[in-house]
mmCIF file of the N, C-alpha and C atoms, coordinates in Angstrom:
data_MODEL
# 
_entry.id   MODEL 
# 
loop_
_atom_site.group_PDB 
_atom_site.id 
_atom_site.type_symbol 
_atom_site.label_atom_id 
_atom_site.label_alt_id 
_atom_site.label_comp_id 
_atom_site.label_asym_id 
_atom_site.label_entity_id 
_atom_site.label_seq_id 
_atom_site.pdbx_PDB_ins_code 
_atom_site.Cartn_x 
_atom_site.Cartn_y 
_atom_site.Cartn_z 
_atom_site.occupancy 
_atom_site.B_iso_or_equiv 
_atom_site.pdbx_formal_charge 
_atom_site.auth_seq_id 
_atom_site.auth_comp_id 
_atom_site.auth_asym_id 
_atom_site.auth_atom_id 
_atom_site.pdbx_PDB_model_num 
ATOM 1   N N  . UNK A 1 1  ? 18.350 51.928 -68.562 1.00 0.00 ? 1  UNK A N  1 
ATOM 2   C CA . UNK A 1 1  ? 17.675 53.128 -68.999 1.00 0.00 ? 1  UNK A CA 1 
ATOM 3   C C  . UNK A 1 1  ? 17.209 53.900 -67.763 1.00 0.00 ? 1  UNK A C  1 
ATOM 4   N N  . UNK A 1 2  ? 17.609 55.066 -67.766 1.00 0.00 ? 2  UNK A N  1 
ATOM 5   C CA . UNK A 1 2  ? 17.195 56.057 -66.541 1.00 0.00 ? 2  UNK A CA 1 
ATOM 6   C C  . UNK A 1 2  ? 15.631 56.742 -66.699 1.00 0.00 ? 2  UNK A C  1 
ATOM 7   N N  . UNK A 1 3  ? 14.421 56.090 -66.586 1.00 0.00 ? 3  UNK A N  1 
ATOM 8   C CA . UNK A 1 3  ? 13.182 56.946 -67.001 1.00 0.00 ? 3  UNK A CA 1 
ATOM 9   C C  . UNK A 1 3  ? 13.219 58.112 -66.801 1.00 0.00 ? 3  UNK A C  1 
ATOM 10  N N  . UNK A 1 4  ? 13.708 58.545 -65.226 1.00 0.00 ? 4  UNK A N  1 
ATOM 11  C CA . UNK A 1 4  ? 14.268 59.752 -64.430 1.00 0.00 ? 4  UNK A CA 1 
ATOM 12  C C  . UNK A 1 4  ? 14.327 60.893 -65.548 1.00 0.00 ? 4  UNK A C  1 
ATOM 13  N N  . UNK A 1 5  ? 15.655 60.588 -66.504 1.00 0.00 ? 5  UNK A N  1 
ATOM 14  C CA . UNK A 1 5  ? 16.271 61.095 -66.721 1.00 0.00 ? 5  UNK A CA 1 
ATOM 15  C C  . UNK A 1 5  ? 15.470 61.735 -68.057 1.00 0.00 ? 5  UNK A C  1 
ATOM 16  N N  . UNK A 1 6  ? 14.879 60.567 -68.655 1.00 0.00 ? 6  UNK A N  1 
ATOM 17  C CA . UNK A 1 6  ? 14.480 60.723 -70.077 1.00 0.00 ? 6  UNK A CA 1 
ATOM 18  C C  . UNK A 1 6  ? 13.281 61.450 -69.757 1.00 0.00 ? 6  UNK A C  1 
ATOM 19  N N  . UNK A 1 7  ? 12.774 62.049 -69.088 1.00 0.00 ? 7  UNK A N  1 
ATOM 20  C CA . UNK A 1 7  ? 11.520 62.885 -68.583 1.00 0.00 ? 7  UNK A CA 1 
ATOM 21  C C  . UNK A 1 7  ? 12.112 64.165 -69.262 1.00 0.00 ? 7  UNK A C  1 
ATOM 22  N N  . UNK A 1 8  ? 13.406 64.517 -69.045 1.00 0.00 ? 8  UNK A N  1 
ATOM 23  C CA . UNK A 1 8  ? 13.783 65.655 -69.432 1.00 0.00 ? 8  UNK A CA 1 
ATOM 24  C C  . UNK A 1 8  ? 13.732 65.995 -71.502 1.00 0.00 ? 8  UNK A C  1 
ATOM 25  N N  . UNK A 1 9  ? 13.417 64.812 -71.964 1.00 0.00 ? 9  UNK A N  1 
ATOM 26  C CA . UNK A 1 9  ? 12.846 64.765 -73.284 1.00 0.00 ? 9  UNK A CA 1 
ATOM 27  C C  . UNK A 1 9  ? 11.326 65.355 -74.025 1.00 0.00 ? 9  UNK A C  1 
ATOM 28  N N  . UNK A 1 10 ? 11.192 66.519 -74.512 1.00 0.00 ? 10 UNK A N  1 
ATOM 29  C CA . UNK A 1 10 ? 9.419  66.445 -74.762 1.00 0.00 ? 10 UNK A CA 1 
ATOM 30  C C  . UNK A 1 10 ? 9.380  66.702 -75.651 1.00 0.00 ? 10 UNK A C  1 
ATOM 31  N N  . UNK A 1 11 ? 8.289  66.319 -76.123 1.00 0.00 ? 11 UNK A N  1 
ATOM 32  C CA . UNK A 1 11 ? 7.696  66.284 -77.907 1.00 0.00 ? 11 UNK A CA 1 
ATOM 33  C C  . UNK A 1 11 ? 6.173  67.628 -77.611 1.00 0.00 ? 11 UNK A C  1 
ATOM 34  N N  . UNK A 1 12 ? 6.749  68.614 -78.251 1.00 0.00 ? 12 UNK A N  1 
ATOM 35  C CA . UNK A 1 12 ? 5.494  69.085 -78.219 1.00 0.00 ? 12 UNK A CA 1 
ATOM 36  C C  . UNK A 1 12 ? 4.949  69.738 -79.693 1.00 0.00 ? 12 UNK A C  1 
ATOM 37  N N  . UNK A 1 13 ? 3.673  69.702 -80.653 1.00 0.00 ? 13 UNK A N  1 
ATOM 38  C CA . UNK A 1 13 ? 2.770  69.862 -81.273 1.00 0.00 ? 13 UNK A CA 1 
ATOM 39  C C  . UNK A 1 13 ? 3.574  71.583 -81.088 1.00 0.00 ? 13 UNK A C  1 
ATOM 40  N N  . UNK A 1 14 ? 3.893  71.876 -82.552 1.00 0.00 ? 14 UNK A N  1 
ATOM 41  C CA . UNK A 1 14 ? 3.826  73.130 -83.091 1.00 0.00 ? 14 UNK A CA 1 
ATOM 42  C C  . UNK A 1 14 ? 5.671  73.542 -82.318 1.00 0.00 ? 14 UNK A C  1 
ATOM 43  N N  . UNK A 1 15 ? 6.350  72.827 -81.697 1.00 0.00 ? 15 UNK A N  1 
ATOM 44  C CA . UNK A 1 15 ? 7.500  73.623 -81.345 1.00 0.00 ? 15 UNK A CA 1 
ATOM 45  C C  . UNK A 1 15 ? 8.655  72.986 -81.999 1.00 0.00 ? 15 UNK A C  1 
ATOM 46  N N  . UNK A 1 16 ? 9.643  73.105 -82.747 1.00 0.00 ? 16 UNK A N  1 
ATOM 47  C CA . UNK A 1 16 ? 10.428 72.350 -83.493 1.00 0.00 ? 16 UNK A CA 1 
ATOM 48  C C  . UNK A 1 16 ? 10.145 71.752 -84.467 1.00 0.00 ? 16 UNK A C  1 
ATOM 49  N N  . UNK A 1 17 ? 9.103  71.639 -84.603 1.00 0.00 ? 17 UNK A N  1 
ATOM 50  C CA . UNK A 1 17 ? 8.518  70.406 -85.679 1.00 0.00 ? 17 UNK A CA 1 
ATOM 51  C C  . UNK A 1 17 ? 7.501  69.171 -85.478 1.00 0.00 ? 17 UNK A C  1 
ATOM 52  N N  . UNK A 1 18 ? 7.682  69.045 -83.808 1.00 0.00 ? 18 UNK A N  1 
ATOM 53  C CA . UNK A 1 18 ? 7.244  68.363 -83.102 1.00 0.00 ? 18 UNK A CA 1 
ATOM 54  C C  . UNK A 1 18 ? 8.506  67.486 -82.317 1.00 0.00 ? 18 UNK A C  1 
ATOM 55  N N  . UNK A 1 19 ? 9.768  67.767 -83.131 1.00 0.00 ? 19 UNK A N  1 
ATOM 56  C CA . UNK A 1 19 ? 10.775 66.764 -82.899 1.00 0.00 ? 19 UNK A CA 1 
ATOM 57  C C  . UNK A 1 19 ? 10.950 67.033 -81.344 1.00 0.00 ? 19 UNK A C  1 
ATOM 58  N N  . UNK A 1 20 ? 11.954 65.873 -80.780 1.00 0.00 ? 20 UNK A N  1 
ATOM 59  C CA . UNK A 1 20 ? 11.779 65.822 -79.210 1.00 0.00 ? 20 UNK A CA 1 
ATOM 60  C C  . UNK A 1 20 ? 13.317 66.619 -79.005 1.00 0.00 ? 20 UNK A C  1 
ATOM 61  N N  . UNK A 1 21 ? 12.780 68.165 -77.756 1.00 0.00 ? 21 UNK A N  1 
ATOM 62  C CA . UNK A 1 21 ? 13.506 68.581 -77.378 1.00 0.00 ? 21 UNK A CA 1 
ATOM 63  C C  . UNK A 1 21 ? 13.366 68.449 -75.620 1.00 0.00 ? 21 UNK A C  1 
ATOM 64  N N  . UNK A 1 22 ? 15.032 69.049 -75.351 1.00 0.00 ? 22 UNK A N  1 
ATOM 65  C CA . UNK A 1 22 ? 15.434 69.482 -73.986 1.00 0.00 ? 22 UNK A CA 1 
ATOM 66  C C  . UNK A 1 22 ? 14.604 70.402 -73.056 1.00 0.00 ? 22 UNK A C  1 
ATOM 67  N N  . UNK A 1 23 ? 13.191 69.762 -71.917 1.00 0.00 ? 23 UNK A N  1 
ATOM 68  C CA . UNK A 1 23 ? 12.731 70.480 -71.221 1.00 0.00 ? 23 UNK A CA 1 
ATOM 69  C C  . UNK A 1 23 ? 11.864 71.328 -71.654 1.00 0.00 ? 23 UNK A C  1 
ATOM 70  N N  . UNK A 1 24 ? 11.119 71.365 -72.956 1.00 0.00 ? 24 UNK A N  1 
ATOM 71  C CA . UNK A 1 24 ? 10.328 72.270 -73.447 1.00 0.00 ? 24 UNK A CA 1 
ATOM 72  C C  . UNK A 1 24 ? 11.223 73.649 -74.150 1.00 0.00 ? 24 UNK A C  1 
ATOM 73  N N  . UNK A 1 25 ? 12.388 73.697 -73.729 1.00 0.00 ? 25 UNK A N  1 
ATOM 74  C CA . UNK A 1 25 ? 13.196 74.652 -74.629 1.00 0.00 ? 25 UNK A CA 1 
ATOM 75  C C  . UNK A 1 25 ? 13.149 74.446 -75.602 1.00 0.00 ? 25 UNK A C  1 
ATOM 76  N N  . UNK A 1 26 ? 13.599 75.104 -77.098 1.00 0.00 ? 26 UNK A N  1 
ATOM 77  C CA . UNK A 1 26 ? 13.775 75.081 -78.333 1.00 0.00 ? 26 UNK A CA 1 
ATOM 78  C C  . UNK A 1 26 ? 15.098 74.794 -78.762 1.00 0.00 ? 26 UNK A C  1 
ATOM 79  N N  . UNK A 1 27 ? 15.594 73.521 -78.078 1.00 0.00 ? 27 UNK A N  1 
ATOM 80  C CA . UNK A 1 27 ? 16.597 73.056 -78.625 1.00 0.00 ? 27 UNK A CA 1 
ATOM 81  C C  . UNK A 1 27 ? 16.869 71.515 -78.847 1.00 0.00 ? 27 UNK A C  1 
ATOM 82  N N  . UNK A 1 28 ? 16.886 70.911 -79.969 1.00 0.00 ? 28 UNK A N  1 
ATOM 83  C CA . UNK A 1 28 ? 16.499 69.496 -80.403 1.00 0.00 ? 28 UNK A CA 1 
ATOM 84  C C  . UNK A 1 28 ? 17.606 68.816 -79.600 1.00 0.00 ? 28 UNK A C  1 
ATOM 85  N N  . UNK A 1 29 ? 16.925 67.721 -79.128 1.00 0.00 ? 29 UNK A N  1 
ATOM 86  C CA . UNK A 1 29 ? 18.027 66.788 -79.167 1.00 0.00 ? 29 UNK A CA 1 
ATOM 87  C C  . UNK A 1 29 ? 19.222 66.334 -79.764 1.00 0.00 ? 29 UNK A C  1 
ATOM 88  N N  . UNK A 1 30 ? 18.782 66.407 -81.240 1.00 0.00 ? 30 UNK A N  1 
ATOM 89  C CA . UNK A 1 30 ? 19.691 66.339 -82.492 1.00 0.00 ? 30 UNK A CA 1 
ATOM 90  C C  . UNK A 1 30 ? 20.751 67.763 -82.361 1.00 0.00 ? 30 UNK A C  1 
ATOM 91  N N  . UNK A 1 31 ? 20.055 68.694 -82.335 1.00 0.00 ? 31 UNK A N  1 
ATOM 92  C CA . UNK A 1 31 ? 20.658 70.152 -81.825 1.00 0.00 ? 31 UNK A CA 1 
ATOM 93  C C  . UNK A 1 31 ? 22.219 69.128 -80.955 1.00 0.00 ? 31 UNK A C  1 
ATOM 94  N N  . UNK A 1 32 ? 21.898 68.772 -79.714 1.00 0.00 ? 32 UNK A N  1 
ATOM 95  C CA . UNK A 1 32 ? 22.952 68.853 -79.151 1.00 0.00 ? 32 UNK A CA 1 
ATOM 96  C C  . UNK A 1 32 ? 23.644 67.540 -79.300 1.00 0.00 ? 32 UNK A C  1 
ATOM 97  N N  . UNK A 1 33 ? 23.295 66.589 -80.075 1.00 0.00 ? 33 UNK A N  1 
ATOM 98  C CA . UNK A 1 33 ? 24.223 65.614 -80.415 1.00 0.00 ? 33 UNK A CA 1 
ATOM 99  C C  . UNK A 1 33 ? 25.349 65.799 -81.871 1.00 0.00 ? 33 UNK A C  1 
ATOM 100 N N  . UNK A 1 34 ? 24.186 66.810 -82.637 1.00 0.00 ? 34 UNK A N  1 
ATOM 101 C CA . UNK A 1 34 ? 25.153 66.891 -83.306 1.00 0.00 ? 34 UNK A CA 1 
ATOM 102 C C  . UNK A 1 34 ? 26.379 67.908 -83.091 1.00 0.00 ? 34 UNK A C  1 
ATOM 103 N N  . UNK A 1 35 ? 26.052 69.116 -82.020 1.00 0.00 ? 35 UNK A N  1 
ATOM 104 C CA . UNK A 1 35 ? 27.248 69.288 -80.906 1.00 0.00 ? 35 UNK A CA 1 
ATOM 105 C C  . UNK A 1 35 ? 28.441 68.643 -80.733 1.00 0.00 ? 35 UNK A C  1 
ATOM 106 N N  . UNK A 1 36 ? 27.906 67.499 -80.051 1.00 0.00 ? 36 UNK A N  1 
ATOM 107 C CA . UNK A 1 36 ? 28.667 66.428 -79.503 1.00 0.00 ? 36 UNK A CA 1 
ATOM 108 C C  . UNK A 1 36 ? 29.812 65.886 -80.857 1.00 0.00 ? 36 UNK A C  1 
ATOM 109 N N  . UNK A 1 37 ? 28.802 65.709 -81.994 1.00 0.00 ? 37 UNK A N  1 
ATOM 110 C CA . UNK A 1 37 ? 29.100 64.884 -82.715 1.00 0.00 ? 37 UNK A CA 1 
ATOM 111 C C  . UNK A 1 37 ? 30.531 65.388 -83.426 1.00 0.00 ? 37 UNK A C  1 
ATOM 112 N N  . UNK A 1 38 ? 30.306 66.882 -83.629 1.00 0.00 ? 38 UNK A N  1 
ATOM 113 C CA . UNK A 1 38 ? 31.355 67.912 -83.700 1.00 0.00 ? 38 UNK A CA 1 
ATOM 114 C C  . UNK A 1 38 ? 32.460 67.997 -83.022 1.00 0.00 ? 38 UNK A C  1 
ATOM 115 N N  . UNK A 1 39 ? 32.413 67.826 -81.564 1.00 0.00 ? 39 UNK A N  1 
ATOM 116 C CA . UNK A 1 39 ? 33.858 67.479 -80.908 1.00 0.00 ? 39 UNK A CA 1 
ATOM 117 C C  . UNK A 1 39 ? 33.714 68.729 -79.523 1.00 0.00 ? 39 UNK A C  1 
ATOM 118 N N  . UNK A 1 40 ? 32.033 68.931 -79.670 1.00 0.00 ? 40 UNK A N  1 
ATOM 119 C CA . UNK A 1 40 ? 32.230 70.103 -78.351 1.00 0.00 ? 40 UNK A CA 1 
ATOM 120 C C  . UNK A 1 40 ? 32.256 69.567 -76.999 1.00 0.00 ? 40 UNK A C  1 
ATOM 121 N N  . UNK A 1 41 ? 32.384 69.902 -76.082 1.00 0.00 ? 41 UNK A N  1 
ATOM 122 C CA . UNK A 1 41 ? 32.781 69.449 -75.061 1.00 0.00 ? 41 UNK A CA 1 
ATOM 123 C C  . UNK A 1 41 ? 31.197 70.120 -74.193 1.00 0.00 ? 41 UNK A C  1 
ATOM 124 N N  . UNK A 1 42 ? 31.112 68.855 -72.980 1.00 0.00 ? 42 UNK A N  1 
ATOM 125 C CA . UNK A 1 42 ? 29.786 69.022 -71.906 1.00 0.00 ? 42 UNK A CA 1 
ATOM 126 C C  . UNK A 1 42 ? 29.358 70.716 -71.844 1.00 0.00 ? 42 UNK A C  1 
ATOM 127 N N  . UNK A 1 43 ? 31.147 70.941 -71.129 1.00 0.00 ? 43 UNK A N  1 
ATOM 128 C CA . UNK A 1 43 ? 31.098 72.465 -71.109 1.00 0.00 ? 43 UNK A CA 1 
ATOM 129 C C  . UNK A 1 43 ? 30.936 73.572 -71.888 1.00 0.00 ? 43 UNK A C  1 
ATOM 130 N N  . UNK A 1 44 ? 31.363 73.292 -73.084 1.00 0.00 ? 44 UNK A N  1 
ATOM 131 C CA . UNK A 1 44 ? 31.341 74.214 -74.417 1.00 0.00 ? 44 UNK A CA 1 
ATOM 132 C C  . UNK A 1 44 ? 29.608 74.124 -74.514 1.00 0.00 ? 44 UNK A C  1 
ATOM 133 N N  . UNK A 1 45 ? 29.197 73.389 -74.727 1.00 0.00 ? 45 UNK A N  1 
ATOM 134 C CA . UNK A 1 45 ? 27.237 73.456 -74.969 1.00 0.00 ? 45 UNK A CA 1 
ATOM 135 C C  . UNK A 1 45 ? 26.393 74.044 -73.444 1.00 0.00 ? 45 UNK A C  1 
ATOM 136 N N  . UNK A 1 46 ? 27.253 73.965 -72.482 1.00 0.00 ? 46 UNK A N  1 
ATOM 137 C CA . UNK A 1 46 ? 26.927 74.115 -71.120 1.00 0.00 ? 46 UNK A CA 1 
ATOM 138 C C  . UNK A 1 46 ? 26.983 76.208 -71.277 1.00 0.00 ? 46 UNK A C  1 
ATOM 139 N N  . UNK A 1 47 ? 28.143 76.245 -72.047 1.00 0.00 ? 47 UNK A N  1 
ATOM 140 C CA . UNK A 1 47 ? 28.318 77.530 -71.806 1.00 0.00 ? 47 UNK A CA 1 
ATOM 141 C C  . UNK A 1 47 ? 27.630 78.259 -72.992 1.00 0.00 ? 47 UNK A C  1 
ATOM 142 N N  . UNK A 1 48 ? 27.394 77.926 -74.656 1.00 0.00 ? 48 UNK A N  1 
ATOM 143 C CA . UNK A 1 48 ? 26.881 78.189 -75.199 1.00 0.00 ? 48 UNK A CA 1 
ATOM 144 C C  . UNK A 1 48 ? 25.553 77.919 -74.982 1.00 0.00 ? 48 UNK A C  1 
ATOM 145 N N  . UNK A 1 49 ? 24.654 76.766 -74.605 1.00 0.00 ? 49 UNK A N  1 
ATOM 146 C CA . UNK A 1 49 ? 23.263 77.254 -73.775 1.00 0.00 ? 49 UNK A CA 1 
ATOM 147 C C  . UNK A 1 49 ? 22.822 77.119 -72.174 1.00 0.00 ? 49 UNK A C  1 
ATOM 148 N N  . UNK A 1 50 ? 23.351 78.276 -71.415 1.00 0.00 ? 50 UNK A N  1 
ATOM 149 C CA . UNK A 1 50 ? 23.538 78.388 -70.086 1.00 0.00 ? 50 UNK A CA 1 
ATOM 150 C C  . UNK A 1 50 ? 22.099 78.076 -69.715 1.00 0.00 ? 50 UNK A C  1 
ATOM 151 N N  . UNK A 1 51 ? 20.920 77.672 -70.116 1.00 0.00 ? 51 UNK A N  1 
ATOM 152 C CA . UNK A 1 51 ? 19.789 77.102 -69.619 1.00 0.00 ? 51 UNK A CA 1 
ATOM 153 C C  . UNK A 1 51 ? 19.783 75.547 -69.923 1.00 0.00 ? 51 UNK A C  1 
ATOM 154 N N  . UNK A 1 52 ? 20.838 75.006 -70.153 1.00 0.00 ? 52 UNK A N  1 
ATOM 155 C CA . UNK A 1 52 ? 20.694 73.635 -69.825 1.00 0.00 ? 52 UNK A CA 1 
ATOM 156 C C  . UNK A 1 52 ? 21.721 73.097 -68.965 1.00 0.00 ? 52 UNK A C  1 
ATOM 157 N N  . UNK A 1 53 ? 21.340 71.957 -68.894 1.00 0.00 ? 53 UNK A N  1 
ATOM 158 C CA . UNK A 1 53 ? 22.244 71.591 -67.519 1.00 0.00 ? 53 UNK A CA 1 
ATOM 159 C C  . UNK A 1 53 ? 22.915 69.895 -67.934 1.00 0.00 ? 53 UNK A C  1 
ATOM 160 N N  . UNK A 1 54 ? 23.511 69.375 -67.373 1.00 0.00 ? 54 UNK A N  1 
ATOM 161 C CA . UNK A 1 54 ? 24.803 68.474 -67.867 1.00 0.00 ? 54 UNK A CA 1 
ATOM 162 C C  . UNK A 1 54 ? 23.766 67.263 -68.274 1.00 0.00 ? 54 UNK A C  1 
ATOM 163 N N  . UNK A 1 55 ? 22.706 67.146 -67.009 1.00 0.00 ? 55 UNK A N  1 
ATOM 164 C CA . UNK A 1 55 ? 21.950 66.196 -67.115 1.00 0.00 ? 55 UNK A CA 1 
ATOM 165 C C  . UNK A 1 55 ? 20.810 66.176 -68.351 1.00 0.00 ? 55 UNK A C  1 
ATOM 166 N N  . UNK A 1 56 ? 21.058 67.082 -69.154 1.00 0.00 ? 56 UNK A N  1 
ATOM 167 C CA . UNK A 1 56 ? 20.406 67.233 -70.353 1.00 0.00 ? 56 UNK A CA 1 
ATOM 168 C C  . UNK A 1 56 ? 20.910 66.808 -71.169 1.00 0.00 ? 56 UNK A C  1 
ATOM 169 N N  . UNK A 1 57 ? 22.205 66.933 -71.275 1.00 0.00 ? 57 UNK A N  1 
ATOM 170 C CA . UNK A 1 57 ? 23.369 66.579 -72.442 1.00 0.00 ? 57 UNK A CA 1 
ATOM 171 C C  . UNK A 1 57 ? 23.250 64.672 -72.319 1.00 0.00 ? 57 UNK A C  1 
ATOM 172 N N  . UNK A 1 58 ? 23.544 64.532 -71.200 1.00 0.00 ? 58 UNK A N  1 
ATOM 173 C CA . UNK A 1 58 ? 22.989 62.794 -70.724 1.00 0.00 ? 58 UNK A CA 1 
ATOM 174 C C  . UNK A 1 58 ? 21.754 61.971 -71.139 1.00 0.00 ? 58 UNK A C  1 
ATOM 175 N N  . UNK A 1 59 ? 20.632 63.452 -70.832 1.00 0.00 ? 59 UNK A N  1 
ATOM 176 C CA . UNK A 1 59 ? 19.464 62.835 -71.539 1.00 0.00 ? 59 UNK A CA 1 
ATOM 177 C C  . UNK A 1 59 ? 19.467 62.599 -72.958 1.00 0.00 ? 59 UNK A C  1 
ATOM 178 N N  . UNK A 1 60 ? 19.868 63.426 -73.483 1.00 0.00 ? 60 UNK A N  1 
ATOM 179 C CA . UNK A 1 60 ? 20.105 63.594 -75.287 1.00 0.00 ? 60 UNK A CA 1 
ATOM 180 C C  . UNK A 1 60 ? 20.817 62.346 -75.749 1.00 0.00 ? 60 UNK A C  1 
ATOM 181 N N  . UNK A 1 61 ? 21.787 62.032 -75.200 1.00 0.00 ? 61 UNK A N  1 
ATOM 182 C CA . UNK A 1 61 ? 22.618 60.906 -75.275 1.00 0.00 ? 61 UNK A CA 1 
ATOM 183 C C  . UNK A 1 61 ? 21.948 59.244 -75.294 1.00 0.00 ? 61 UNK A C  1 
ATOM 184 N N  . UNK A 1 62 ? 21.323 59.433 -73.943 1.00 0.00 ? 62 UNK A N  1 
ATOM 185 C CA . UNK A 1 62 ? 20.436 57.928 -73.702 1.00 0.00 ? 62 UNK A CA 1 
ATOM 186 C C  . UNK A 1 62 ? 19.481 58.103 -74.358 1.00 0.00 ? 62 UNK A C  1 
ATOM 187 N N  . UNK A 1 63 ? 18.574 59.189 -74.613 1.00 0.00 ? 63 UNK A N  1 
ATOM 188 C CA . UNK A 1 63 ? 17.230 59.330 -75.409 1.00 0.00 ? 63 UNK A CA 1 
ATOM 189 C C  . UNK A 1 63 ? 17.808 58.505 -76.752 1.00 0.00 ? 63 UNK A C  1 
ATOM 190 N N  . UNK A 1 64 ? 19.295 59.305 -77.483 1.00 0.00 ? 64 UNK A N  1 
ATOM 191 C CA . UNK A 1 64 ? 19.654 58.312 -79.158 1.00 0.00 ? 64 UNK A CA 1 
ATOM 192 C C  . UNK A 1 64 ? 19.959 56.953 -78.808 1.00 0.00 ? 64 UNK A C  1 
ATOM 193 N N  . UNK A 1 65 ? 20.666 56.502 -77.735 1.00 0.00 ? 65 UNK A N  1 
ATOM 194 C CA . UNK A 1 65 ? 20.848 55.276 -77.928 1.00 0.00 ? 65 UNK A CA 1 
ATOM 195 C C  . UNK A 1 65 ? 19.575 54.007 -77.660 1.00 0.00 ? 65 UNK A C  1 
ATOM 196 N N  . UNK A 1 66 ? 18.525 54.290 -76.931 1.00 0.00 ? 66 UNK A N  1 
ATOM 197 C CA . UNK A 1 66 ? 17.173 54.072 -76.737 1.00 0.00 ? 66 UNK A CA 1 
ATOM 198 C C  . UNK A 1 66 ? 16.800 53.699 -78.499 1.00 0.00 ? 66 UNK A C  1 
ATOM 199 N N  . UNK A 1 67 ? 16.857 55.054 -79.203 1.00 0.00 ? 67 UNK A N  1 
ATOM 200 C CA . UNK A 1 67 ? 16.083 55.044 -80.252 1.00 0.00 ? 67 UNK A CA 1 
ATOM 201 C C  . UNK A 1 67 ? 16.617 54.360 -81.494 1.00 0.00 ? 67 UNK A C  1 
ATOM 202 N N  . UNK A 1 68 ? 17.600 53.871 -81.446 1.00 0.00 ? 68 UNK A N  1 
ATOM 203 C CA . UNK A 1 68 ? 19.110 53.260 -81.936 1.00 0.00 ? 68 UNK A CA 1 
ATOM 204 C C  . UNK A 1 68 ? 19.088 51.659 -81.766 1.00 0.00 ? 68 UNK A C  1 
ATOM 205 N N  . UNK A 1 69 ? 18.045 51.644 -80.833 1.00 0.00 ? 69 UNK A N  1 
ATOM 206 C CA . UNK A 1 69 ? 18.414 50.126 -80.245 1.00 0.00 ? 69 UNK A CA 1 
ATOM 207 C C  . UNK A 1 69 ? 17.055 49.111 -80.374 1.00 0.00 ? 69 UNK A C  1 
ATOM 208 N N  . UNK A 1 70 ? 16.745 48.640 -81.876 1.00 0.00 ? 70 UNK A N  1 
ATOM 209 C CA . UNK A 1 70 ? 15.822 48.166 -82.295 1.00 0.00 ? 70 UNK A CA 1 
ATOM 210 C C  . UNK A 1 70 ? 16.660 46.685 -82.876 1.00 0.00 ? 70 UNK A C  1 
ATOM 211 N N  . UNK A 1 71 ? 15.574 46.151 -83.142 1.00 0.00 ? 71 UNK A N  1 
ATOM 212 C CA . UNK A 1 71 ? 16.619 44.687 -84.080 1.00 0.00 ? 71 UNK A CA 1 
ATOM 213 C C  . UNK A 1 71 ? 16.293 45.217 -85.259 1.00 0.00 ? 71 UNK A C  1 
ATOM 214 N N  . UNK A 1 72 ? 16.856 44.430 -86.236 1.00 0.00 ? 72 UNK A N  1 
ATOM 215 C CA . UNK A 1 72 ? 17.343 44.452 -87.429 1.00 0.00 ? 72 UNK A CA 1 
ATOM 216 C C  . UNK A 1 72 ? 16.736 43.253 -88.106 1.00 0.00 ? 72 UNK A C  1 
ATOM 217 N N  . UNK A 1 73 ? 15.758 42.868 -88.783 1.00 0.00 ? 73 UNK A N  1 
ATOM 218 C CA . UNK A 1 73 ? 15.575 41.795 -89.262 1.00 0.00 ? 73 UNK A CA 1 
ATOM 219 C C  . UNK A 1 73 ? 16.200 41.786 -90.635 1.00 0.00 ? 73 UNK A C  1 
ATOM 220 N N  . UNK A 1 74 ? 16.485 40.083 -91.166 1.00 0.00 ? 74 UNK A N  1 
ATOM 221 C CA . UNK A 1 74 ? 17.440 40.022 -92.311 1.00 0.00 ? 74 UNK A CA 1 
ATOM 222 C C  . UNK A 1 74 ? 15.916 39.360 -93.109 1.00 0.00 ? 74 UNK A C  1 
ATOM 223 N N  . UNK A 1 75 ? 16.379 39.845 -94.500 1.00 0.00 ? 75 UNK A N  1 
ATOM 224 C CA . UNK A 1 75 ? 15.618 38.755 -95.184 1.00 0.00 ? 75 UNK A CA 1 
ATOM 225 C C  . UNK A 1 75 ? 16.344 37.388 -95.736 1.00 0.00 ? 75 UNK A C  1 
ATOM 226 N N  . UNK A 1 76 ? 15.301 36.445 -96.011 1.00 0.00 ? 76 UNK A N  1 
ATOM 227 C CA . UNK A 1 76 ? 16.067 35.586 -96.177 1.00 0.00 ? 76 UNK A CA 1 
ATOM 228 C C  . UNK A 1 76 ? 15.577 34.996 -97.937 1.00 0.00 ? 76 UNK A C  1 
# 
């Protein structure tokens, strides 16, 4: 996990919902995974929001798999 990196994640009171976006911009994380999830390319989101930068798209990425990566308890 890059802490570095995940700095570029913020949750702020009254902007989005509170949900955690890119750098204080108004664009969710979810915003750009589900991008991704679509089939756009680094560059295609790079060029459709020219205020973010590659290392954002990275953060968005490690921020879901972070949040993704819990156990699972079974019942028995």
């Amino acid at each position: 996990m890059n802490n570095e990196r995940l700095k570029r994640i913020t949750v702020e009171e009254g902007k989005c919902g509170g949900r955690p976006c890119l750098r204080g911009f108004r664009i969710r994380v979810s915003d750009v995974l589900e991008l991704l999830a679509a089939g756009a390319s680094h560059e295609e989101i790079l060029t459709q929001y020219p205020f973010l930068e590659n290392e954002d798209i990275l953060a968005a990425i490690e921020y879901a798999a972070h949040q993704a990566d819990h156990a699972v308890l079974r019942s028995s």
